[in-house]
PDB file of the backbone (N, CA, C, O) and the ligand in Angstrom, with CONECT records:
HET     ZN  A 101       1
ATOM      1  N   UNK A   1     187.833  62.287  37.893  1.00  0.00           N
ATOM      2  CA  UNK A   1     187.045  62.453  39.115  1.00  0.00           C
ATOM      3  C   UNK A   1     185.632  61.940  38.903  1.00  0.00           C
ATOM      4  O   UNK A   1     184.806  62.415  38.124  1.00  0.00           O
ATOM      5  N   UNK A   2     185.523  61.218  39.465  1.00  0.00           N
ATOM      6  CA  UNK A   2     183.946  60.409  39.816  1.00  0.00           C
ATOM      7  C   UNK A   2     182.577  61.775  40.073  1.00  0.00           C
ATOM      8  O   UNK A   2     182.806  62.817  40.688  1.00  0.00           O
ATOM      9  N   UNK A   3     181.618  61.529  39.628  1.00  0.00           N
ATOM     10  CA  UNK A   3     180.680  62.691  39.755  1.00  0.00           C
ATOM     11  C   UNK A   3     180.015  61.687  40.821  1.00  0.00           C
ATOM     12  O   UNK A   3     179.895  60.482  40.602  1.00  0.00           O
ATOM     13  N   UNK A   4     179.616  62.300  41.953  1.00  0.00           N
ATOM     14  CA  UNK A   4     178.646  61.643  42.504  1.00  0.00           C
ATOM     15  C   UNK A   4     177.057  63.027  43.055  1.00  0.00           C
ATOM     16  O   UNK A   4     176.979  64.190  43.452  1.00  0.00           O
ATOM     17  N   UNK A   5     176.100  61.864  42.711  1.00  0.00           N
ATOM     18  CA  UNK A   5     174.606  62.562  42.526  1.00  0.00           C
ATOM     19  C   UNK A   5     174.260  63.256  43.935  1.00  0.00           C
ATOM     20  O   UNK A   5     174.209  62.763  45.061  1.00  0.00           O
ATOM     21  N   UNK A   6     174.073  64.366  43.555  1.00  0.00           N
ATOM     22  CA  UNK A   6     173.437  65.531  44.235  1.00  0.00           C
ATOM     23  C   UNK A   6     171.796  65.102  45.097  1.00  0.00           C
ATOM     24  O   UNK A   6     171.149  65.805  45.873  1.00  0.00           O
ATOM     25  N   UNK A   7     171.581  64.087  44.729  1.00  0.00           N
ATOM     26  CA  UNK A   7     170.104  63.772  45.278  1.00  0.00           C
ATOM     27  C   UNK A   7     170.607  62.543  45.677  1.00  0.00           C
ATOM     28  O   UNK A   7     170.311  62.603  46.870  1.00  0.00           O
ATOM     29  N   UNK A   8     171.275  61.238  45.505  1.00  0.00           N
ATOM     30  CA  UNK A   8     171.448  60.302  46.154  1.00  0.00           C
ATOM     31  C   UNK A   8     172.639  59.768  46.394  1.00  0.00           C
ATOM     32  O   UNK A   8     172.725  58.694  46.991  1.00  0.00           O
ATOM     33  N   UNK A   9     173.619  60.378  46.005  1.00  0.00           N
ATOM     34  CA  UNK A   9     174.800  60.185  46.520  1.00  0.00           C
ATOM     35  C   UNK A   9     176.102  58.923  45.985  1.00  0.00           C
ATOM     36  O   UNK A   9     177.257  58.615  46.279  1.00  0.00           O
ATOM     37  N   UNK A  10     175.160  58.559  45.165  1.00  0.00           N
ATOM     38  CA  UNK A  10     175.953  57.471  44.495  1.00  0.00           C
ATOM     39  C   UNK A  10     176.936  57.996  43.287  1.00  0.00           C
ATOM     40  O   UNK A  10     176.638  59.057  42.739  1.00  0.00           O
ATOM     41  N   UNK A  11     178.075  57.292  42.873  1.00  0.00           N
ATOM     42  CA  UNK A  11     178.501  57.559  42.091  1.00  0.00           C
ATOM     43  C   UNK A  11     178.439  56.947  40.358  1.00  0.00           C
ATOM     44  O   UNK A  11     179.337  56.600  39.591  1.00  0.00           O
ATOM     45  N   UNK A  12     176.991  57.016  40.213  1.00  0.00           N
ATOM     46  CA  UNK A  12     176.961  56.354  38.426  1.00  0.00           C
ATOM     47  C   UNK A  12     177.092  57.461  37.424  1.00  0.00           C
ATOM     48  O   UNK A  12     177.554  57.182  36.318  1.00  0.00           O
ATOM     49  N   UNK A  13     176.659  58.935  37.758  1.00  0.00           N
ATOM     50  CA  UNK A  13     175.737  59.910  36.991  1.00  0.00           C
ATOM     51  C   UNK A  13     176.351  60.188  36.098  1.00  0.00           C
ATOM     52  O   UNK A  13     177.506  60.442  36.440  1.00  0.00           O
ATOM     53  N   UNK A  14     176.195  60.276  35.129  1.00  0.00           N
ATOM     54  CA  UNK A  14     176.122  60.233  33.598  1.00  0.00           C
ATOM     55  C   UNK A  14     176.224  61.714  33.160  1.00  0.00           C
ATOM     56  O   UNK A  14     175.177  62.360  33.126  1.00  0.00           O
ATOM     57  N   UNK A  15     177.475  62.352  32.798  1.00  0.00           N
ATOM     58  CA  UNK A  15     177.041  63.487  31.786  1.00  0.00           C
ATOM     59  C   UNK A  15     176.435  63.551  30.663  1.00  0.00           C
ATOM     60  O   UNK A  15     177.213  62.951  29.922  1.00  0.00           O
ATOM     61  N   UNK A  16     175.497  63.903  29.992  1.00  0.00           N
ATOM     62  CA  UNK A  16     175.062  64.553  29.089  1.00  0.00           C
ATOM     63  C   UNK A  16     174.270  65.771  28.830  1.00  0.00           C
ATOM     64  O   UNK A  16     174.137  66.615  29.716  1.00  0.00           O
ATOM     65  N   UNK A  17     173.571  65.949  27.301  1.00  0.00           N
ATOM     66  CA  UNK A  17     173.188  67.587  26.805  1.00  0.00           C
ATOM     67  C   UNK A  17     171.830  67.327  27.171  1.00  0.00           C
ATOM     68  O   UNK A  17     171.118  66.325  27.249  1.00  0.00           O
ATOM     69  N   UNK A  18     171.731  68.289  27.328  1.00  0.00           N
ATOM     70  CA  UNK A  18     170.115  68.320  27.578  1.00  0.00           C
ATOM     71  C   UNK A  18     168.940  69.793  27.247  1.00  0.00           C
ATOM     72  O   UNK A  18     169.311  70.919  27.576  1.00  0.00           O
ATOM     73  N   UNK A  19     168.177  69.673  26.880  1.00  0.00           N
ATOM     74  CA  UNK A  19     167.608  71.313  26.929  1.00  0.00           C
ATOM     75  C   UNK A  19     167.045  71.538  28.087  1.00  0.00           C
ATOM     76  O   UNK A  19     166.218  70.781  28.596  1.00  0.00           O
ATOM     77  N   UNK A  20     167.446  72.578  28.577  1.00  0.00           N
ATOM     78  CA  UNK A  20     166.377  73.292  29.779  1.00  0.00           C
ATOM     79  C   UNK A  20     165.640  74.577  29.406  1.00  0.00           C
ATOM     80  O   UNK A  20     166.041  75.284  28.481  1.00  0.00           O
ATOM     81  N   UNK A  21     164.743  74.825  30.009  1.00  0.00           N
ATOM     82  CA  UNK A  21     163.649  75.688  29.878  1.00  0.00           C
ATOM     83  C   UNK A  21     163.967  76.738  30.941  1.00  0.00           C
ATOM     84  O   UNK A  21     163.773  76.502  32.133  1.00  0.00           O
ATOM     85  N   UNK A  22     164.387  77.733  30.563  1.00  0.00           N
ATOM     86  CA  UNK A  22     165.035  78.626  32.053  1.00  0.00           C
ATOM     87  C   UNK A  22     164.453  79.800  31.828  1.00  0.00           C
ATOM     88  O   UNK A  22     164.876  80.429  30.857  1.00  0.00           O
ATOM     89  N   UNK A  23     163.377  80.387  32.628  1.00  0.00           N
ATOM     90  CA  UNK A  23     162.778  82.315  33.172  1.00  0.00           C
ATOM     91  C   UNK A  23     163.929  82.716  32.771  1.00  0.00           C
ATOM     92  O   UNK A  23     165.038  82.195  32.898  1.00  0.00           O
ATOM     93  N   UNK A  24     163.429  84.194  32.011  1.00  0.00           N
ATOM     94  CA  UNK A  24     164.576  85.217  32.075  1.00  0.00           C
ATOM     95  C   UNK A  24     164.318  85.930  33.480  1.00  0.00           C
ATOM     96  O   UNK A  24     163.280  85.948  34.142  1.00  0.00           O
ATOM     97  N   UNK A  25     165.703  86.580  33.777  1.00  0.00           N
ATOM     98  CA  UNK A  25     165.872  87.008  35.207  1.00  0.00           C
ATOM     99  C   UNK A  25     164.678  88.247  36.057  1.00  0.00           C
ATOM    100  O   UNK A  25     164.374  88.681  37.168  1.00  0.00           O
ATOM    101  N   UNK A  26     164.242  88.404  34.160  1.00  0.00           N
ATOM    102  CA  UNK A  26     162.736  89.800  34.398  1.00  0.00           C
ATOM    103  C   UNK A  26     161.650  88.891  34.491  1.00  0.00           C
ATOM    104  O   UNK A  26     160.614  89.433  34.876  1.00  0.00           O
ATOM    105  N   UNK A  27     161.585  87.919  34.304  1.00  0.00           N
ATOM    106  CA  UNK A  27     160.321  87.248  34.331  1.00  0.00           C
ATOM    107  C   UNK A  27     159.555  87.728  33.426  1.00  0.00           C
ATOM    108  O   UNK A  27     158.455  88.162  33.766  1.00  0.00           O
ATOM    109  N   UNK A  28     159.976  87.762  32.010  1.00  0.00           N
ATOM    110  CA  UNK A  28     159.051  88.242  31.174  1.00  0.00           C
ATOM    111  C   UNK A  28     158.783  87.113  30.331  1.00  0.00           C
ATOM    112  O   UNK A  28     157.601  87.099  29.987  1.00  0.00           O
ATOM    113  N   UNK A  29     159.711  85.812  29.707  1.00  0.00           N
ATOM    114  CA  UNK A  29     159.585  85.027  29.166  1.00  0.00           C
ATOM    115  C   UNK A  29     160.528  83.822  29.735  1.00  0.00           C
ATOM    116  O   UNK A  29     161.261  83.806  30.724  1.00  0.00           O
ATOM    117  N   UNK A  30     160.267  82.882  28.822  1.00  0.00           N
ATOM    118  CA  UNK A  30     161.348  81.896  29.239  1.00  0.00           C
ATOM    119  C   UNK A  30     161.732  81.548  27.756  1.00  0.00           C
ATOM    120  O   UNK A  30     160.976  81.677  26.793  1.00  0.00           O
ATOM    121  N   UNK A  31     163.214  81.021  27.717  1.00  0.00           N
ATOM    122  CA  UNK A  31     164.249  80.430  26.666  1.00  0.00           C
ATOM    123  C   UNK A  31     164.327  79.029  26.669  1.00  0.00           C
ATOM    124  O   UNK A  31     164.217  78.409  27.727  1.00  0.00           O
ATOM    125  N   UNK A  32     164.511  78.456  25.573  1.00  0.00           N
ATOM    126  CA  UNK A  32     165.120  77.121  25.796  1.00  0.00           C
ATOM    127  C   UNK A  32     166.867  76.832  25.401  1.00  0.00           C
ATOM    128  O   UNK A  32     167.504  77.247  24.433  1.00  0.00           O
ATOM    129  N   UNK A  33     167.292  76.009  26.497  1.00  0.00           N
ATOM    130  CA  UNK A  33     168.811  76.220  26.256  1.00  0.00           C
ATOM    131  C   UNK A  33     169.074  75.040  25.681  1.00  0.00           C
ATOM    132  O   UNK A  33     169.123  74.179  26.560  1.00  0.00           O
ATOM    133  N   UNK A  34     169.274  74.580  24.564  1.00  0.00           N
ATOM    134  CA  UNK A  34     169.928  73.497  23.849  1.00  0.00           C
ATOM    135  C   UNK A  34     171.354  73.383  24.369  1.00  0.00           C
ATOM    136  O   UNK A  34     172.143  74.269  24.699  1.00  0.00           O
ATOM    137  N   UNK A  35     171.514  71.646  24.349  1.00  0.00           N
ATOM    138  CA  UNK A  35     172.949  71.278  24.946  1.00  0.00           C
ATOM    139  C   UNK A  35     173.532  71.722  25.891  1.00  0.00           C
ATOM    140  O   UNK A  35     174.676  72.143  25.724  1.00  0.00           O
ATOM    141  N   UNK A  36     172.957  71.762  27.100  1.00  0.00           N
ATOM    142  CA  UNK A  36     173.273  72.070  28.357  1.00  0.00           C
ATOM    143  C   UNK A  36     174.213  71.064  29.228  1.00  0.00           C
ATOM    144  O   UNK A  36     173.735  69.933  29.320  1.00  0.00           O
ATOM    145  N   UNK A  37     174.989  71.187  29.637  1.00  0.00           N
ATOM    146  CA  UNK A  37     175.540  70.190  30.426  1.00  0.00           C
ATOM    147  C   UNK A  37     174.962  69.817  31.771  1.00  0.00           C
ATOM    148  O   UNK A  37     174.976  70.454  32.825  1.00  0.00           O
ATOM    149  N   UNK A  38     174.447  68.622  31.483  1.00  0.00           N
ATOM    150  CA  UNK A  38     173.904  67.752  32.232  1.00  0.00           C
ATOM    151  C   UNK A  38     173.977  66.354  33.094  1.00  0.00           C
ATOM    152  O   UNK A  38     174.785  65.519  32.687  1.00  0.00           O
ATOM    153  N   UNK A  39     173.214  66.049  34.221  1.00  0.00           N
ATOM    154  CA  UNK A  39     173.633  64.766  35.078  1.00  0.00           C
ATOM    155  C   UNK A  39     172.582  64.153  34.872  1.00  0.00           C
ATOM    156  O   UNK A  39     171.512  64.752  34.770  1.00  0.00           O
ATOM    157  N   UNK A  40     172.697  62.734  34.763  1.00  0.00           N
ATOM    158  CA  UNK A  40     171.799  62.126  35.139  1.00  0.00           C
ATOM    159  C   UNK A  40     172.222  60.626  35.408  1.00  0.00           C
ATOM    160  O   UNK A  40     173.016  59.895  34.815  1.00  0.00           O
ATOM    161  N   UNK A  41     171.361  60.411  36.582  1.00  0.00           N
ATOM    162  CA  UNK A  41     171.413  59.269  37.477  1.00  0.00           C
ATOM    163  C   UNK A  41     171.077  58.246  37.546  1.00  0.00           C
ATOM    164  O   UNK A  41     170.067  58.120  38.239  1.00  0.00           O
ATOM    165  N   UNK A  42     171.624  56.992  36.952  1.00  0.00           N
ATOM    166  CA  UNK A  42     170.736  55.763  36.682  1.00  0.00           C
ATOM    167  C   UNK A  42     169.852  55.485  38.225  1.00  0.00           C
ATOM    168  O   UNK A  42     168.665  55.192  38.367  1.00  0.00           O
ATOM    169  N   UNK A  43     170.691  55.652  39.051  1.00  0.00           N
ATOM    170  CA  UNK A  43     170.215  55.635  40.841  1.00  0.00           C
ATOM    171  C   UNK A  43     168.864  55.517  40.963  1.00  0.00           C
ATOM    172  O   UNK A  43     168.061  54.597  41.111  1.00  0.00           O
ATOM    173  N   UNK A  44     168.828  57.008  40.836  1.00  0.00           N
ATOM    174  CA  UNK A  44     167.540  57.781  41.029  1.00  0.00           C
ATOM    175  C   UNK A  44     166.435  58.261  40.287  1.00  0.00           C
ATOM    176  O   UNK A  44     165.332  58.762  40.503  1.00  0.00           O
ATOM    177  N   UNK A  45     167.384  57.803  39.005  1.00  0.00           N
ATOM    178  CA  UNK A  45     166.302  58.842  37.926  1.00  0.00           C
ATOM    179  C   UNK A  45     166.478  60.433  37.657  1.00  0.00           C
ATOM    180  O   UNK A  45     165.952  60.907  36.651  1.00  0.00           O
ATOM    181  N   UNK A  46     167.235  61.292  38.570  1.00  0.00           N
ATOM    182  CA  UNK A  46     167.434  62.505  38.444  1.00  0.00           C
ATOM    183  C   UNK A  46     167.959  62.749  37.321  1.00  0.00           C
ATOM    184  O   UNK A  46     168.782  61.932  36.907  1.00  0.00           O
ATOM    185  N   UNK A  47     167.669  63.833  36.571  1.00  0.00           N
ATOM    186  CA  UNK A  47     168.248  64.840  35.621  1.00  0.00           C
ATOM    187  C   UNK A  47     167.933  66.392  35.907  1.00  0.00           C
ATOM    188  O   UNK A  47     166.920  67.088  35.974  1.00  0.00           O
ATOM    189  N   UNK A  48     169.344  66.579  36.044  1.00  0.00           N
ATOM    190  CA  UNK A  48     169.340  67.452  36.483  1.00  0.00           C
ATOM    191  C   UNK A  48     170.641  68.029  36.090  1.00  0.00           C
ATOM    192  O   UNK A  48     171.529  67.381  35.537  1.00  0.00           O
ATOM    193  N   UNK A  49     170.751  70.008  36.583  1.00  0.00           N
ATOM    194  CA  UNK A  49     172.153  70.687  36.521  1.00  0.00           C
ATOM    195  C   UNK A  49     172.750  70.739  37.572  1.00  0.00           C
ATOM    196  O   UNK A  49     171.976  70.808  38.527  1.00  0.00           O
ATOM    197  N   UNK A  50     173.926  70.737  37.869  1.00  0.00           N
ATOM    198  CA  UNK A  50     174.832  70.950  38.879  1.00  0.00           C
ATOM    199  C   UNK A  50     174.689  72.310  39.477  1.00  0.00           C
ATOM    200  O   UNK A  50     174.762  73.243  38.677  1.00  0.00           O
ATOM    201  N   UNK A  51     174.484  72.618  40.834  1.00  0.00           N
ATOM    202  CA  UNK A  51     174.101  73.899  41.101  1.00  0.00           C
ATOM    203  C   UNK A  51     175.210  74.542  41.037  1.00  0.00           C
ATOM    204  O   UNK A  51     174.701  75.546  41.536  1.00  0.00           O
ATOM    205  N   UNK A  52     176.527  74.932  40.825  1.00  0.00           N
ATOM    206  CA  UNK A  52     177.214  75.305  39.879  1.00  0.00           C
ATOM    207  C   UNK A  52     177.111  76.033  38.722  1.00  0.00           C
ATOM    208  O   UNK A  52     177.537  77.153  38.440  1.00  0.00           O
ATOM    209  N   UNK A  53     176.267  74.956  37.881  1.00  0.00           N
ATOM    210  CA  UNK A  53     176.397  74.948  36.308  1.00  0.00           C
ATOM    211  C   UNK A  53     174.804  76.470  36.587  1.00  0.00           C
ATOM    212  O   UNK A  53     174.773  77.623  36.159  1.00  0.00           O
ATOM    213  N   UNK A  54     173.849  75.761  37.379  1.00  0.00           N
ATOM    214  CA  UNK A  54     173.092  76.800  37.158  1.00  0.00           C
ATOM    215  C   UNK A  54     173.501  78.191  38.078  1.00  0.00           C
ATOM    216  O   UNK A  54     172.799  79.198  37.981  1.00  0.00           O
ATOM    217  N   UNK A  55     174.207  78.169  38.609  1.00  0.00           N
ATOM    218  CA  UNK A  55     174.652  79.823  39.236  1.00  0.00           C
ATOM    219  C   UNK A  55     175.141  80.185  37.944  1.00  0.00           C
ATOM    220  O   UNK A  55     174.925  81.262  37.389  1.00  0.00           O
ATOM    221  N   UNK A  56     175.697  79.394  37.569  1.00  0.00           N
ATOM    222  CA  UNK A  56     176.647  80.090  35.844  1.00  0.00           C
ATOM    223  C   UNK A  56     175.816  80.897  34.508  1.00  0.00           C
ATOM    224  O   UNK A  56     175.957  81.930  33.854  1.00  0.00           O
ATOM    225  N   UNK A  57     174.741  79.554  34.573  1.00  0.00           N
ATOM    226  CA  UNK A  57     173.301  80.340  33.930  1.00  0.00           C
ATOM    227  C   UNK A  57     172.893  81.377  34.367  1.00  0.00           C
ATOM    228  O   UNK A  57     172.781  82.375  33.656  1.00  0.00           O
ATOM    229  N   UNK A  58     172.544  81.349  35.800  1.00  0.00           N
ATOM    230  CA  UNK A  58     171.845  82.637  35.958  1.00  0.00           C
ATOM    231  C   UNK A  58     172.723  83.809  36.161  1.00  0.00           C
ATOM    232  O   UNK A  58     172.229  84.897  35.864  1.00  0.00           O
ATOM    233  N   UNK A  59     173.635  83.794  36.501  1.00  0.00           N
ATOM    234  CA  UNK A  59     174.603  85.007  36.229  1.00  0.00           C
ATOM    235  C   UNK A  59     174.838  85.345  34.998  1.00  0.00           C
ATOM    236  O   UNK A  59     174.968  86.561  34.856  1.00  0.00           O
ATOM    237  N   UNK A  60     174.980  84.492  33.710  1.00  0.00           N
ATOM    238  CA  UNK A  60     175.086  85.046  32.742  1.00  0.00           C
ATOM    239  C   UNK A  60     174.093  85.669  31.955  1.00  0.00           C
ATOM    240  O   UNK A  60     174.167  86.412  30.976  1.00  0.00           O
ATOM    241  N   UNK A  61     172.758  85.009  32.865  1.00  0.00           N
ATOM    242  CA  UNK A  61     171.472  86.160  32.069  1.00  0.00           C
ATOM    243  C   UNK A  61     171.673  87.234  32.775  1.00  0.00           C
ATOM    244  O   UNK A  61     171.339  88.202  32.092  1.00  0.00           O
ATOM    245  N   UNK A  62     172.110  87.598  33.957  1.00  0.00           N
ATOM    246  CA  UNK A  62     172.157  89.115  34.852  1.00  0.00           C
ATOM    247  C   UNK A  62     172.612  89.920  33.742  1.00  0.00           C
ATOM    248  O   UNK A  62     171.923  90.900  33.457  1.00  0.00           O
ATOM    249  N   UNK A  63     173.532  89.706  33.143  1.00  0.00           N
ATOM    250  CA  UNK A  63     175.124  89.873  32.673  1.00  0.00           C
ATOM    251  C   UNK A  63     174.751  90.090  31.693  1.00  0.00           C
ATOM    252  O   UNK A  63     174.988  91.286  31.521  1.00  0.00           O
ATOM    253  N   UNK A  64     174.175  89.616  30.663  1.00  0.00           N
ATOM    254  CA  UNK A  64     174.023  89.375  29.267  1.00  0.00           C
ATOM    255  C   UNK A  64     172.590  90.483  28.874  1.00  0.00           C
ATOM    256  O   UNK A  64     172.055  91.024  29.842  1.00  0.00           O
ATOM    257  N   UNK A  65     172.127  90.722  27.717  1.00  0.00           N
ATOM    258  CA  UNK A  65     171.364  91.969  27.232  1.00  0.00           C
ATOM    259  C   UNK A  65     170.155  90.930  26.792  1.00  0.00           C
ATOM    260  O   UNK A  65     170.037  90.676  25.593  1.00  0.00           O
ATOM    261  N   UNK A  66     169.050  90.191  27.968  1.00  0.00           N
ATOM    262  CA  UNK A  66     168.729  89.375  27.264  1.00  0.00           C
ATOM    263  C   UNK A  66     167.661  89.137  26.263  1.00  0.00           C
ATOM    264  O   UNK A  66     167.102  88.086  25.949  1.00  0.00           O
ATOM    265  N   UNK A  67     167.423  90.968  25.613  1.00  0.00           N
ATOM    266  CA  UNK A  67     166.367  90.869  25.068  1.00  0.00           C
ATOM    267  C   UNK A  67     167.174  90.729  23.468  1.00  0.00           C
ATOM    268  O   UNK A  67     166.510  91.010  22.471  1.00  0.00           O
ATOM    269  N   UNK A  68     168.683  90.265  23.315  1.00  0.00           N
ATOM    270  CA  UNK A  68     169.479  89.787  22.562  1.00  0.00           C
ATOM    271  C   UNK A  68     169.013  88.381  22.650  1.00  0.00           C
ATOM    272  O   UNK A  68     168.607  88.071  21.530  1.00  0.00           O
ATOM    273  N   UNK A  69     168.844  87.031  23.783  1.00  0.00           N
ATOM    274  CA  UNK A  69     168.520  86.225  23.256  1.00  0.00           C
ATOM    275  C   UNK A  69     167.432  85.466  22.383  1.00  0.00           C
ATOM    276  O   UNK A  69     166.447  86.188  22.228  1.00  0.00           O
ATOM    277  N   UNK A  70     167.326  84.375  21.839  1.00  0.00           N
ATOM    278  CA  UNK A  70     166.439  84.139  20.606  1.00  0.00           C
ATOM    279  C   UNK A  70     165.697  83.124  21.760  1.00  0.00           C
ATOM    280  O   UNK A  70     166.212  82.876  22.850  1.00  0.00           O
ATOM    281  N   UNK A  71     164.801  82.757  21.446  1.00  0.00           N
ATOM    282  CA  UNK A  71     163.602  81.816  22.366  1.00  0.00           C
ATOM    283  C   UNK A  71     164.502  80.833  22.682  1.00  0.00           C
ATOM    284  O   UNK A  71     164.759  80.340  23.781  1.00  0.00           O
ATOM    285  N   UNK A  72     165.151  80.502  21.120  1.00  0.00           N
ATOM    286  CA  UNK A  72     166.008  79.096  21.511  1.00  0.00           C
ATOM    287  C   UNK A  72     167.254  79.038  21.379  1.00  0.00           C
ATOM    288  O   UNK A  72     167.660  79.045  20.217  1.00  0.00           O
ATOM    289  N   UNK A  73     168.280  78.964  22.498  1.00  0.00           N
ATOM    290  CA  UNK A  73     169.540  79.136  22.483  1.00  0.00           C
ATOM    291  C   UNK A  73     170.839  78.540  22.828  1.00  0.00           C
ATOM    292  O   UNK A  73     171.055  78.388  24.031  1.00  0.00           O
ATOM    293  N   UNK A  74     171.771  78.164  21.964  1.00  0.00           N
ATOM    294  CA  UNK A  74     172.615  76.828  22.438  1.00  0.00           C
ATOM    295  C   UNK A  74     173.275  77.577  23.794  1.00  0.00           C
ATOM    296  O   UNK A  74     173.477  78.769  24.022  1.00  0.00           O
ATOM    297  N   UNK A  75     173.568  76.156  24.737  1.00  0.00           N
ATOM    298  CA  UNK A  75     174.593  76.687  25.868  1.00  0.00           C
ATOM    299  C   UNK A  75     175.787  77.520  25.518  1.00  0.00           C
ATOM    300  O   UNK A  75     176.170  78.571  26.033  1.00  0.00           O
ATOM    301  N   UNK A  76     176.313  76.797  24.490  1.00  0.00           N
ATOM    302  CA  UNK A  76     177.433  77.698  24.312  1.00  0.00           C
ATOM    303  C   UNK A  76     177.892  78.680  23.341  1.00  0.00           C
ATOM    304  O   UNK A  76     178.995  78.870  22.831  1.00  0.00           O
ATOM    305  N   UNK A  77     176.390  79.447  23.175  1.00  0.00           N
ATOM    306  CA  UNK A  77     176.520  80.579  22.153  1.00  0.00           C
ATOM    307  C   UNK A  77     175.776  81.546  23.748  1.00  0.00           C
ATOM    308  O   UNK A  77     176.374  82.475  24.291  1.00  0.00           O
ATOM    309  N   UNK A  78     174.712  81.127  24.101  1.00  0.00           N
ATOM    310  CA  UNK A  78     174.478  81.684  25.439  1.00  0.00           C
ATOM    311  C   UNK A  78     176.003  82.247  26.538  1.00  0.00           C
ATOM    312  O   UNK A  78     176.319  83.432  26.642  1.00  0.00           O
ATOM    313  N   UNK A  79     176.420  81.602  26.930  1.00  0.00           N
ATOM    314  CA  UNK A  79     177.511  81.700  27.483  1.00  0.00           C
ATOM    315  C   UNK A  79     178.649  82.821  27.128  1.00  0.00           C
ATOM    316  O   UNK A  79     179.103  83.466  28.073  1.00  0.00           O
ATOM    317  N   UNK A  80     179.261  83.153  25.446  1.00  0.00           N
ATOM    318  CA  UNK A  80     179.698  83.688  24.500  1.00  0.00           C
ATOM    319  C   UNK A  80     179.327  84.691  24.319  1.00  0.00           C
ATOM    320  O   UNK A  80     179.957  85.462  23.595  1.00  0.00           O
ATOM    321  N   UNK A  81     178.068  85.065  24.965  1.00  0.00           N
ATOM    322  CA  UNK A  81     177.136  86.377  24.691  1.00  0.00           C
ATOM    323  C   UNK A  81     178.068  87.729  25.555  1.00  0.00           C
ATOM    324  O   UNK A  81     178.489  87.317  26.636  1.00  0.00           O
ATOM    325  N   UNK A  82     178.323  88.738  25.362  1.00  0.00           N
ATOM    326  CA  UNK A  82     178.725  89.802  25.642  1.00  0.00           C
ATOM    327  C   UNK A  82     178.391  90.229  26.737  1.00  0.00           C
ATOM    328  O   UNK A  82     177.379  90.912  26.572  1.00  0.00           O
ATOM    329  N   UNK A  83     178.764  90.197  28.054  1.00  0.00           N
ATOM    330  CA  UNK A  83     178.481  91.347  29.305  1.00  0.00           C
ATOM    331  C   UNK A  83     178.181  92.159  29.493  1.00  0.00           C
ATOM    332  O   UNK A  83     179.098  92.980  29.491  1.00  0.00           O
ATOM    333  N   UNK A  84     177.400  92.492  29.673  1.00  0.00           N
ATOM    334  CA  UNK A  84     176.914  94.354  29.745  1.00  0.00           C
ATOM    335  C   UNK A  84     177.470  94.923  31.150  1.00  0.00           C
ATOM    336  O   UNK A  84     177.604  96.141  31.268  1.00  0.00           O
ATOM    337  N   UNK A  85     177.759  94.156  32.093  1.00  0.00           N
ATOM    338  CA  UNK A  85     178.357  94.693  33.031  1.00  0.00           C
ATOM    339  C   UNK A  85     179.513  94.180  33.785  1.00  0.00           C
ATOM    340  O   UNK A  85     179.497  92.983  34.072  1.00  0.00           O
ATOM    341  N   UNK A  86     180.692  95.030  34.214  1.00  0.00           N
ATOM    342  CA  UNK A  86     181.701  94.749  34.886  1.00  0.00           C
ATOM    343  C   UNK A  86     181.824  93.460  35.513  1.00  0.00           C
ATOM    344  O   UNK A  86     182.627  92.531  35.417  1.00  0.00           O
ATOM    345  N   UNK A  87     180.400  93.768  36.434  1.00  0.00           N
ATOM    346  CA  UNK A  87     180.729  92.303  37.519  1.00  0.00           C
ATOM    347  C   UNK A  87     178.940  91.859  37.820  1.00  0.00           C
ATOM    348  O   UNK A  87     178.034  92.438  37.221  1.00  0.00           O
ATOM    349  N   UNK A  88     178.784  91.143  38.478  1.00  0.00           N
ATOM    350  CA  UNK A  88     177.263  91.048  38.933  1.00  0.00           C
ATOM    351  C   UNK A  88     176.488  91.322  39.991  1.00  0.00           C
ATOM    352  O   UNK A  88     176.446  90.402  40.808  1.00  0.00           O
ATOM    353  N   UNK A  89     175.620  92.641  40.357  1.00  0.00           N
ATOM    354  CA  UNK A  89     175.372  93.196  40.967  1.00  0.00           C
ATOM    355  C   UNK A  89     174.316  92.534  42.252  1.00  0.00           C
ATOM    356  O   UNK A  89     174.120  92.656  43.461  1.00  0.00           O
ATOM    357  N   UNK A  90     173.795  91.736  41.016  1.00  0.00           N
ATOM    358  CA  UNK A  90     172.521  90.788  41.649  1.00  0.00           C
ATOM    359  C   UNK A  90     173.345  89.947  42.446  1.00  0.00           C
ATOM    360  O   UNK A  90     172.732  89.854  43.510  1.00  0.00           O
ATOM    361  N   UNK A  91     174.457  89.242  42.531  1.00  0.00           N
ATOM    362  CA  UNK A  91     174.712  88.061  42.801  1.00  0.00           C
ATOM    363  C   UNK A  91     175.186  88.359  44.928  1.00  0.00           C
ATOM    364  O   UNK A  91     176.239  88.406  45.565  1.00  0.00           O
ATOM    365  N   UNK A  92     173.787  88.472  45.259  1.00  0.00           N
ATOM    366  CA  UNK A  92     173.935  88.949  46.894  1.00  0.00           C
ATOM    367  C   UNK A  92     174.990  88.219  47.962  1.00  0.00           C
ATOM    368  O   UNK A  92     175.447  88.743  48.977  1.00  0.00           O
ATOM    369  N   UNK A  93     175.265  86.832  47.454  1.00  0.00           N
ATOM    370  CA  UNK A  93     175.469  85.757  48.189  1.00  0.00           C
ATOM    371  C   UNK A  93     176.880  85.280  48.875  1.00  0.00           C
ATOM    372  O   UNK A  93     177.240  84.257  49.458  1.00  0.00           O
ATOM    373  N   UNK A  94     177.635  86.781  48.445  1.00  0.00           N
ATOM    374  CA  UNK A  94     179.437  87.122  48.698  1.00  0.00           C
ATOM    375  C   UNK A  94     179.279  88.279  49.735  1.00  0.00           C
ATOM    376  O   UNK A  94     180.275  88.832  50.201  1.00  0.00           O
TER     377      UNK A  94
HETATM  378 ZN    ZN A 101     171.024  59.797  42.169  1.00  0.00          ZN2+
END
């Protein structure tokens, strides 16, 4: 399946890793996420996450104990991290 870009609509965009810099959900600090799955767009220039990929992030900080994470944290040890709760309470949008 062809990815086509969220900002211009074409179909070139390029997966790769990327780090992002993401607020914890308290707003007390921010993390960096090594190897994130990422787009980017010869098009446009965009790099960017799939809003998808970031509902996934931010639900899993709801979810996750995040004064367990380390400043700097791979996607997929982030992800792997343990639930503290059933389901997600925050997630208003259902
Ligand atoms: Zn684009």
């Amino acid at each position: 399946m062809k990815l086509v870009c969220e900002w211009c609509d074409k179909s070139n965009v390029e997966e790769i890793e990327a780090s992002v810099y993401w607020e914890l959900p308290d707003g007390t600090r921010a993390i960096e996420i090594i190897g994130t799955p990422t787009h980017r767009c010869p098009d446009c220039n965009m790099v960017y996450q799939s809003e998808l990929l970031i509902k996934e992030i931010e639900n899993q900080l709801f979810l996750i104990d995040c004064k367990q994470i380390e400043t700097v944290i791979t996607f997929a040890a982030l992800m792997k991290m343990p639930k503290l709760l059933k389901r997600n309470y925050f997630d208003c949008s259902s």
